[in-house]
C-alpha positions in Angstrom: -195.7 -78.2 92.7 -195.5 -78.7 96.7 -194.3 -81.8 98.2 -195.1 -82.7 101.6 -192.0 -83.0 103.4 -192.1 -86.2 104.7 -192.7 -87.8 100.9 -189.6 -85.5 99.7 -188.0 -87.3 102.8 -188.3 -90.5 102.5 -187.8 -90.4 98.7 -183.9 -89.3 99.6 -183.3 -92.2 101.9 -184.8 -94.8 99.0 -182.1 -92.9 96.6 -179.6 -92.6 99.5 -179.8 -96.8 99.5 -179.8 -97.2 96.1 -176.4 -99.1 94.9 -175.4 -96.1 92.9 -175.2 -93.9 96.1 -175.4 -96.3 99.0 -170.9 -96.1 98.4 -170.7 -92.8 97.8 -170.5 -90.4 100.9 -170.0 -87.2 98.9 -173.0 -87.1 96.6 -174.9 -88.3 99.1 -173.8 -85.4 101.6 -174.0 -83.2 98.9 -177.5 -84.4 97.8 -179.0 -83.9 101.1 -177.4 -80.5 101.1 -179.2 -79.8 98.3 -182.5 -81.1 99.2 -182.2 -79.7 102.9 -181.8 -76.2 100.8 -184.6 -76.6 98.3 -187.0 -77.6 101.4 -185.7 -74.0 102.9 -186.5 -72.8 99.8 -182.7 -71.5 99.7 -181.1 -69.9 96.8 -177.8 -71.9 96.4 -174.6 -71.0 95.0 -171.2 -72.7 94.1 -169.7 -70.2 96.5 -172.1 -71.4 99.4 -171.5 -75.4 98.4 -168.1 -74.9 98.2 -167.5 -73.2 102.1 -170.5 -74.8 103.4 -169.2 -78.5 102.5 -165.4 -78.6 101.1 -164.3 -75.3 103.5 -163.7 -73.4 100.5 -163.5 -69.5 100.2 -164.7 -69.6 96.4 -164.5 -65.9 96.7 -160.6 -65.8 96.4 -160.2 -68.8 94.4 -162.7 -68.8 91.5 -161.3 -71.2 89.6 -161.3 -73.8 91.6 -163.8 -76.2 89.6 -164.2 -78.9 92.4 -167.7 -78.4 93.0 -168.5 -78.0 89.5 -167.0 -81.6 89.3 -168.9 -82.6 92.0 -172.3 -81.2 90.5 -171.5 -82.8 87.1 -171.0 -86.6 88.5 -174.1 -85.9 90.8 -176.5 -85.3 87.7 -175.1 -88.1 86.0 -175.6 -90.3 89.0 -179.3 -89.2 88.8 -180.0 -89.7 85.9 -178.8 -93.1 86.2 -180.7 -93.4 89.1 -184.1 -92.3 87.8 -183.2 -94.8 83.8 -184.2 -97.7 86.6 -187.6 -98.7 85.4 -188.0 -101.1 88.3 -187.6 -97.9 90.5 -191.5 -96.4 91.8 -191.1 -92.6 92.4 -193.5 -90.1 93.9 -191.1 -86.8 93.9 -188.3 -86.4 91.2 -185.0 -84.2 92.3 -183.6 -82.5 89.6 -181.0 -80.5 88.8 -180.5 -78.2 85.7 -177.7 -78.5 83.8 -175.6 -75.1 84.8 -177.7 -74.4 87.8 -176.9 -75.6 91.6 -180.5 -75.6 92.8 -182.8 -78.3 93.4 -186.1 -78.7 92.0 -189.0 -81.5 93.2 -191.2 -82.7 90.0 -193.7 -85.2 89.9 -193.3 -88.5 87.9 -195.7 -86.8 85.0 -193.8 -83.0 85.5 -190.2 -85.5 84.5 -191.5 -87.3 81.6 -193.0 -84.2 80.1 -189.4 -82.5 80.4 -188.0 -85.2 78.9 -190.1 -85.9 75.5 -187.7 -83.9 74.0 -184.7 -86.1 75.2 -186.4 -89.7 73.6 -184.3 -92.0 71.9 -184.9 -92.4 68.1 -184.7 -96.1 66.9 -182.9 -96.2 63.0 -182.6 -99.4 61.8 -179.3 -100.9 61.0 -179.8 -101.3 57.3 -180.4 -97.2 57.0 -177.1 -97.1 58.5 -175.2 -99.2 56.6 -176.2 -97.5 53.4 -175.4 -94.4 55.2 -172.0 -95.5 55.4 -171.9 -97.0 52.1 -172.5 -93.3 51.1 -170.3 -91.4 53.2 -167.3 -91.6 51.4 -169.0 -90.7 48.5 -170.4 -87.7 50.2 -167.2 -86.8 51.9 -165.3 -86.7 48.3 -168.1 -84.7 46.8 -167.7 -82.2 49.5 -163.8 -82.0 49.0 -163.9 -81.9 45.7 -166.2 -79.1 45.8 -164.6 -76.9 48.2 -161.0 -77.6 46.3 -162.9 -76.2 43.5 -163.8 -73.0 44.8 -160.3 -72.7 46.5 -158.3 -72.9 44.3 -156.5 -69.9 43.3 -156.8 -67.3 40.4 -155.5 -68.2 37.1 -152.9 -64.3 37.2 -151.1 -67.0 39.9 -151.2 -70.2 39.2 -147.4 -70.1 37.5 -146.8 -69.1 41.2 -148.2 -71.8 42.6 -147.0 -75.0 40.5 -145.1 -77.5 42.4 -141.7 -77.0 40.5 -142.1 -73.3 40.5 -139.1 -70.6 41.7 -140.5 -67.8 43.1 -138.6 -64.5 44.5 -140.4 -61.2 46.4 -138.5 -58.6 46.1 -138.5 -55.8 48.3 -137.7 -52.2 47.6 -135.3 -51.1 50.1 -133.3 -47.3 50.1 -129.4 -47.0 49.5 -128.3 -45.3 52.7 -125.3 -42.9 52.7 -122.6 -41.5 54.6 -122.7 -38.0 54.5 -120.4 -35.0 56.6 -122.8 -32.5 58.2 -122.1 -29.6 59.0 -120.9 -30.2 62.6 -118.1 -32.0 60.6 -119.4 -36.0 61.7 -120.9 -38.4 59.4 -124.7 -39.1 59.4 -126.9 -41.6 57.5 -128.5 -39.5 54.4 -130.9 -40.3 52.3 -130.2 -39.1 48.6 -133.1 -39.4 46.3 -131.1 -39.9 43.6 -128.8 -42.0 44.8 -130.1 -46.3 44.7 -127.2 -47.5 44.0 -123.2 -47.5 44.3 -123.1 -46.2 40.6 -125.5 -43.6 41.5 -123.5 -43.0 44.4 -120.1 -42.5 41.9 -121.8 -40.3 39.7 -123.1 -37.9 42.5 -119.2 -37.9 44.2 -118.4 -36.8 40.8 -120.3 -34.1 40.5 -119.8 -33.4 44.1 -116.2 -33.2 45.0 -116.7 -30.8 48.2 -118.5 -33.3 50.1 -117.5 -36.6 51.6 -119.7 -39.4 50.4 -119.6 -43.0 51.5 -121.5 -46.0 50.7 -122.8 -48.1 53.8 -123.3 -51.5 54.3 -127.0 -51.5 55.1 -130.0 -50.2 53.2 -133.5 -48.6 54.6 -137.0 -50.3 54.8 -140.4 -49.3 55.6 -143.3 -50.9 57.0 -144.6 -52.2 54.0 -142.1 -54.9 54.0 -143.2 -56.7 56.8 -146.9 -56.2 56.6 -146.3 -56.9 52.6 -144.3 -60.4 53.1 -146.9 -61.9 56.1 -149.9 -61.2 53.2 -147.8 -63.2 50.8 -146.3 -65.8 53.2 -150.3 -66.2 54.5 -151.3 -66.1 50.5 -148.2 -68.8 49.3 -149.2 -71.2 52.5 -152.3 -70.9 51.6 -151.5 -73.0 48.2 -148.3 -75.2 49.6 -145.9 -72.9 48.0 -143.1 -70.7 49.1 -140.9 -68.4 48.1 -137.3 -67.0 48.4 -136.3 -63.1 49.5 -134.5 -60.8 47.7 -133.7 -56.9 48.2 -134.0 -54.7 45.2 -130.7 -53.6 46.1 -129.4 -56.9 45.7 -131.4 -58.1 42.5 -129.8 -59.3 39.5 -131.0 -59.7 36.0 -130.5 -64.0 36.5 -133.1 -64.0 39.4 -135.9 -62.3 37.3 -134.9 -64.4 34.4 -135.2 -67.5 36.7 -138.2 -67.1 38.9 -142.1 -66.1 38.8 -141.1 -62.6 40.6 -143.2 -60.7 43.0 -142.0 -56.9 43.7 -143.7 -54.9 46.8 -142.3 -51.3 47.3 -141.8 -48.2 46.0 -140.6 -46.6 42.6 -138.3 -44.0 43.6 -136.0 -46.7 45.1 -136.2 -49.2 42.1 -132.7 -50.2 40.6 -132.7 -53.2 38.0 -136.5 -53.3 38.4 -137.0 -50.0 37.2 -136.2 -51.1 33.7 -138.7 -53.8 33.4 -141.8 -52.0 35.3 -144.4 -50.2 32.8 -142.1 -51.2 30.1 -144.4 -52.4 28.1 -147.3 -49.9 28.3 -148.3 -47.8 25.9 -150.1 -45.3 28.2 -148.8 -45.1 31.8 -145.3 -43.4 32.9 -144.3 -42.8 36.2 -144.9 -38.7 37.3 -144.1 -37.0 40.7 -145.2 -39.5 43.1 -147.9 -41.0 40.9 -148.8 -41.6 37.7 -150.1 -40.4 34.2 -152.2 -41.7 31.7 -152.2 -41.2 28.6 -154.2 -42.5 25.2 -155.2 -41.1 22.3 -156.5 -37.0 23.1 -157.0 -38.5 26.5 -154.3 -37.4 29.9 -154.7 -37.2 33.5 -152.2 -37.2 36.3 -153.1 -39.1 39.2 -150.9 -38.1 42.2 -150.9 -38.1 45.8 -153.4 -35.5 47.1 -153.7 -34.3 50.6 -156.3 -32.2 52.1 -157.2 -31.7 55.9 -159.9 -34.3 55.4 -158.5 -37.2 53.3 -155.6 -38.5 51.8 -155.8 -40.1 47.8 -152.9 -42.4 47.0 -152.2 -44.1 43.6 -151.0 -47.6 43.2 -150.0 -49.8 40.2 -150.7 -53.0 39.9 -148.6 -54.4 36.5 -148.6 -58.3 35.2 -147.0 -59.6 33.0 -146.7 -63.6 31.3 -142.8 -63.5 30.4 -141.2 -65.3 27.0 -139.3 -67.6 29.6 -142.5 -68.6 31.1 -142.3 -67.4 34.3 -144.4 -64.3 35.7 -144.0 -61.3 37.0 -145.8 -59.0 39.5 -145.3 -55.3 40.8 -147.1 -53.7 43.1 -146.0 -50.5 43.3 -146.5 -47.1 44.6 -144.5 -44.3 46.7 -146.6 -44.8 49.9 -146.6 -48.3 51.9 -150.5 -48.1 52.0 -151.1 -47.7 47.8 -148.7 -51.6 48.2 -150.6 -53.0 51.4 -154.5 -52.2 49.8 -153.3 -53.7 46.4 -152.2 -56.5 47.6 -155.5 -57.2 50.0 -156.7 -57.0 46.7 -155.0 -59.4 44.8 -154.8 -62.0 47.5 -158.7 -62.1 47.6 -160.3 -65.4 45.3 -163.6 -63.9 45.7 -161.8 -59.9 44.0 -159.6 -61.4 41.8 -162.4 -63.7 40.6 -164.5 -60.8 39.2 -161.5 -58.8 37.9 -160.1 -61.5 35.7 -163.8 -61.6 33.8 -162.9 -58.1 33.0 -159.5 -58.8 30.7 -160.0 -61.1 27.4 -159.0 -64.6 27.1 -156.0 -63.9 25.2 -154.1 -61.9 27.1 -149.9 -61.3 28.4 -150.3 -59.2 30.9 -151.9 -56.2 32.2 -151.2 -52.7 34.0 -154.3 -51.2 36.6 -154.0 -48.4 38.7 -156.0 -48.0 41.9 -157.0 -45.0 43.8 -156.2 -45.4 47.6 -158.0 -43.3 49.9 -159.2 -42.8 53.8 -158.6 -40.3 56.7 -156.0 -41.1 58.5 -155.5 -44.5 56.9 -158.9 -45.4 58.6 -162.1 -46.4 56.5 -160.0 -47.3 53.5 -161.0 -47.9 50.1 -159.0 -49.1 47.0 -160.7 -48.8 44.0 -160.3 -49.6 40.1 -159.6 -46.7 37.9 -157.3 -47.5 34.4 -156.8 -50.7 33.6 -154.7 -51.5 30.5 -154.7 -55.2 29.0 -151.5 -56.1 27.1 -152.1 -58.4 24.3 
């Protein structure tokens, strides 16, 4: 709508006098800016505002937010302005919120605009039932998002508030070995986790020079493993202690609910305990086999120039002493990582505890890892075997 100039005009002065402005030189100078720009039908921008009336190069120093500030105070001083019902107005100024422009609208152009903006009248008894109810609703709300939190039964020895727990990581027994060049390099034995392995291979190898080390060999999976657990333990208010397989004794696994992350060619004491209860898995190349009745596949790694298929074991088990134990096992760091993304997942391990029997100790399930290039992984399922 066009306003003749001199209305537009005289309206600033009246707002210019008003006692919300009448003390405050900037937003008046920067209100006449604005309308002297709107009457030019100029486009205005923070840049121009800020060099035109602060000497401001807003082109080198963007975040300089003083005539954002400025603009802000300036609508709410407006508004103000305009709330006065004593106040007679033939030409609005108004100024979108985000926006620097000025815009003229008449008296009925405002009050349309601002329908949407009415205040809603609720009586004060309405609210002082509200209140009455809001701790009720506030409890039901907790109560029911505590419910669907909490975590799966296969963990809840874990998560008591007395409870010992210990991960244990696989690590590999390093060794001191003479090369050929006659100098001693770190070697990797495969047969050789321990300093009794080690004795036994020095026996059998008296040529060589052999020599145990005082440090041991992880992979990624230990980190990456421990931040899902630490994330899955917070998650619960519980913690746990760190051990090294290399370093595990019989008393911690007889003392705490134990969680084991790593491989099976570099178990030690925990090789004694894993699957040793099963009745159809063993431990075969660097996978598995299962066997039951006329039934017996191996599942081992397989690699092809388009995918790579992994095997993982997941084995649980409800010890005499009542504490727990959990191994997540496999010979590649992603078969442990995918497991346990599984098993740290309410909404997975919700649906795969419907599948084992109410009375149950434990359970072995092997999962089939795949992707290319450890992108668009899957983890999937495919023996379970329920220990009663």
């Amino acid at each position: 709508m066009n306003f003749d100039i001199k209305v537009v005009e005289a309206s600033l002065e009246e707002i210019c006098e008003h006692s919300l402005f009448l003390k405050s030189i900037n937003y008046t100078r920067l209100l006449r800016y604005l309308v002297d720009k709107a009457i030019k039908n100029e486009d205005v921008k923070e840049f121009t505002i800020g060099y035109d009336l602060l000497s401001k190069n807003y082109l080198d120093d963007k975040n300089d937010g003083a005539v954002r500030s400025q603009m802000y105070k300036l609508r709410k001083k407006l508004t103000a302005y305009y709330a006065d019902k004593s106040v007679q107005h033939d030409v609005i100024f108004e100024i979108k919120k985000g926006q620097y422009n000025l815009s003229f609208l008449s008296p009925k152009e405002f009050n349309q605009d601002n329908e949407n903006g009415s205040s809603i009248s609720i009586p004060l008894k309405k609210i002082k039932i509200a209140f009455l109810f809001l701790p009720i609703l506030l409890i039901g709300f907790w109560s029911f998002v505590n419910f669907f939190n909490q975590p799966s039964s296969l963990w809840k020895n874990y998560f008591k508030s007395n409870s010992n727990n210990l991960v244990v990581i696989s690590d590999q027994y390093v060794v001191m070995s003479e090369g050929l060049d006659g100098k001693s390099h770190a070697t990797l034995f495969g047969n050789i986790n321990s300093d009794a392995d080690l004795i036994n291979f020095k026996n059998k190898n008296k040529q060589g020079k052999f020599d145990n080390t005082d440090f041991t060999l992880m992979s990624k999976m230990a980190p990456y493993g421990t931040k899902i657990l630490n994330d899955w333990f917070n998650k619960y208010n519980s913690n746990f202690a760190l051990r090294l397989e290399s370093t595990l004794t019989m008393d911690d696994i007889k003392n705490n609910n134990v969680v084991f992350i790593g491989q099976f060619k570099t178990m030690n004491i925990s090789s004694a305990l894993f699957l040793k209860d099963s009745h159809v898995f063993s431990i075969y190349k660097d996978g598995f086999i299962y066997k039951k009745d006329d039934k017996e596949k191996e599942y081992n790694t397989i690699f092809n120039s388009k995918s790579k298929i992994e095997y993982a074991m997941v084995s649980c088990k409800w010890l005499d002493s009542g504490k727990n134990s959990f191994y997540f096992v496999s010979n590649n760091d992603i078969g442990v990582l995918a497991t346990l993304g599984l098993f740290t997942d309410n909404k997975w391990l919700s649906e795969f505890y419907e599948r084992l029997p109410e009375k149950v100790i434990g359970f072995n399930a092997l999962f089939e890892v795949s992707g290319l290039q450890r992108t668009n992984m899957g983890c999937k399922l495919v023996e379970l075997e329920v220990l009663n």
